[in-house]
N, C-alpha and C positions, 0 to 999 in steps of 0.2 A: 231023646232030645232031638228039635230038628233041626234042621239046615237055616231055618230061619233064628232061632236065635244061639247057634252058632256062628252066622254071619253077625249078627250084635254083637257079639264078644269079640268078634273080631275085629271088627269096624273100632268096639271101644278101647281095645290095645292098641288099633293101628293108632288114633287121635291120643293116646296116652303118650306114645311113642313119639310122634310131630311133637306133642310140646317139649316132652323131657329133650330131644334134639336140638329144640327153638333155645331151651335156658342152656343148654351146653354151649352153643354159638354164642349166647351171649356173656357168659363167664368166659371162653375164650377170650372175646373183646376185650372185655375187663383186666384179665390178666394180661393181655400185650400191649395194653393203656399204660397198665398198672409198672410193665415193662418199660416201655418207654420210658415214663416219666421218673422211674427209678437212674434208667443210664444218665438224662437229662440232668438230675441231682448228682449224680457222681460226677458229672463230667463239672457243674457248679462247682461242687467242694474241691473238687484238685486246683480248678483257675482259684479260688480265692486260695487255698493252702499257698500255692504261689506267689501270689499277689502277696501274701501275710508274711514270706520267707522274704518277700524284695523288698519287703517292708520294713521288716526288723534290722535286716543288713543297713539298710539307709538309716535307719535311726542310730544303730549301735554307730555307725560312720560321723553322725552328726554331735553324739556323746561324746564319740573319743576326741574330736576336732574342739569341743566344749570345754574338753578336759574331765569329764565326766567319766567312773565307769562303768558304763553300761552293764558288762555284764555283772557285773556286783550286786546292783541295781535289780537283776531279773534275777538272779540268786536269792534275794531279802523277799523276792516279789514271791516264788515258788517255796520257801518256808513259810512265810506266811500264809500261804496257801491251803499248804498243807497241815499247819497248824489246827487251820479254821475247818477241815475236813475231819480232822481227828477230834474238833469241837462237838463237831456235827455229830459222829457216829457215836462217840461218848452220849452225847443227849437222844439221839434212838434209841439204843442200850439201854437206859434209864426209863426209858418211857415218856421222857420229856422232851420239848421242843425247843426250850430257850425263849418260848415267846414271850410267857409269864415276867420272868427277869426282867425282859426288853421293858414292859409296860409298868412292873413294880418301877423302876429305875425311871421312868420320864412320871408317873405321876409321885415321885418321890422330890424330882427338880421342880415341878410342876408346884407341888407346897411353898 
C-alpha cells in the first residue's frame, strides 16, 4: 500500500471526524435549548400552581361569605371525577370507548 492512499484514508477519517464533531455541537445545542426551555416550563407551572392555590383560597373565602360550602362542593367535584375515570378505565378494559352509546343516545333523541 502507499503513502498516497494512506493519506486518502486519512484525510477521509480526518473529514468523517469534522462532521461527526460538527452534529455533536449541534445536539449539544439542542439539548441546552431543550434545557432551557424545560426550566422555563417549570418555573411557568410553579407561578400558575400558585396563582391556582390564591385562587381557590379566594373563592372558597367568597363561598363561605355566600354561605356556600365550598369544600363540599370540591368534594362532590373530585367523586365525580373520579367516577368518570373509573368510567373511562372500565370502557378500555372492554375494548370500548363510550363513543357508540354517545351517538346511539343523540341519534335516538334525534328520532
Amino acid at each position: 500500500m502507499g503513502l498516497g492512499s494512506t493519506a486518502k484514508k486519512i484525510q477521509s477519517l480526518s473529514e468523517r471526524a469534522e462532521a461527526m464533531y460538527k452534529q455533536v455541537q449541534k445536539l449539544q445545542k439542542r439539548i441546552i435549548s431543550l434545557e432551557e426551555e424545560m426550566d422555563e416550563t417549570h418555573d411557568t407551572v410553579n407561578r400558575m400552581d400558585h396563582q391556582l392555590t390564591e385562587q381557590r383560597a379566594l373563592l372558597l373565602a367568597i363561598a363561605e361569605e355566600q354561605g356556600i360550602d365550598g369544600e363540599q362542593i370540591l368534594a362532590d367535584a373530585a367523586i365525580d371525577e373520579a367516577e368518570l375515570e373509573g368510567d373511562a378505565s372500565e370502557d378500555t378494559a372492554d375494548g370500548t370507548t363510550g363513543e357508540s352509546t354517545d351517538t346511539e343516545a343523540s341519534d335516538a333523541t334525534a328520532e
